[in-house]
N, C-alpha and C positions, 0 to 999 in steps of 0.2 A: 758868787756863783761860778762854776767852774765848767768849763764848755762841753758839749756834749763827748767830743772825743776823746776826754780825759774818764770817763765814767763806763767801769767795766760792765755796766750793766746793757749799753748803747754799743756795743765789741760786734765786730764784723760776725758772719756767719761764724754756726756751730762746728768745732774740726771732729774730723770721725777719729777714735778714741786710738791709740796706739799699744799696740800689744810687744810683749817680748817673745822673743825667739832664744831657746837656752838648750843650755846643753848639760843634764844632771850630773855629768859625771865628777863633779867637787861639791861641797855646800861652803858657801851660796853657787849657786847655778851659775855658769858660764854665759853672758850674754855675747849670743852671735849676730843678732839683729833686732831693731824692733819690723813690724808692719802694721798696716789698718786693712780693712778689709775692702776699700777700692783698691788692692794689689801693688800699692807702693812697698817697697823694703828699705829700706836704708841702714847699710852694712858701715861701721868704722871700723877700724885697725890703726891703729900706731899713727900715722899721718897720713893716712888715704880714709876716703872714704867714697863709696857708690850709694847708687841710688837706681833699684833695677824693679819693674813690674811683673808680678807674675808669678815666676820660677825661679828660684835660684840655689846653687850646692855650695857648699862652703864646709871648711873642715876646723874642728875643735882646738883652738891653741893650747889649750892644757892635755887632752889626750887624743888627737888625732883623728876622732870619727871624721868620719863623712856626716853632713845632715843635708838633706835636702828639705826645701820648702815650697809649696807651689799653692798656690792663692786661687780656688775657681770659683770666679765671679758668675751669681744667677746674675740671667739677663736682664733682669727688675731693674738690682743694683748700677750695673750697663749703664741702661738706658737713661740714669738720674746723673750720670759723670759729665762733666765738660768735656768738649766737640774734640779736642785733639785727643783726650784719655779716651771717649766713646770710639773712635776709630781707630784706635791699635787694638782694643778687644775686637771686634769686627771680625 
């Protein structure tokens, strides 16, 4: 028998699902970032990488756009965040 923490079914809470952020101008799509919808983003490039809530611009390494992206959280969703994310929406 194998312990409960080995068994993906006993797996800590459920993570909110991650979307892409792209930029159509090639196929396949240019990925500029993923996010979820509590307002995390998480941007790589080359050896960096960020991690910003909210809003963020960022420009297309293949053709140069601009894209902005800004995440607005109903208060519902808010209210359900942990105490340090609940109080930068505030």
């Amino acid at each position: 028998m194998q312990p409960e923490a080995a068994d993906p079914s006993h797996s800590a809470a459920p993570h909110a699902p991650i979307y892409r952020w792209e930029c159509g101008c090639h196929r396949p799509p240019v990925l500029l970032a993923t996010f979820d919808l509590t307002g995390r983003i998480e941007i790589a490039q080359e050896d960096r990488y960020w991690q910003v809530n909210g809003r963020v611009a960022t420009h297309c390494p293949k053709c140069g756009k601009e894209h902005l992206l800004q995440l607005r959280l109903d208060p519902s969703v808010i209210a359900t965040l942990p105490k340090p994310w609940r109080e930068e929406r505030q």
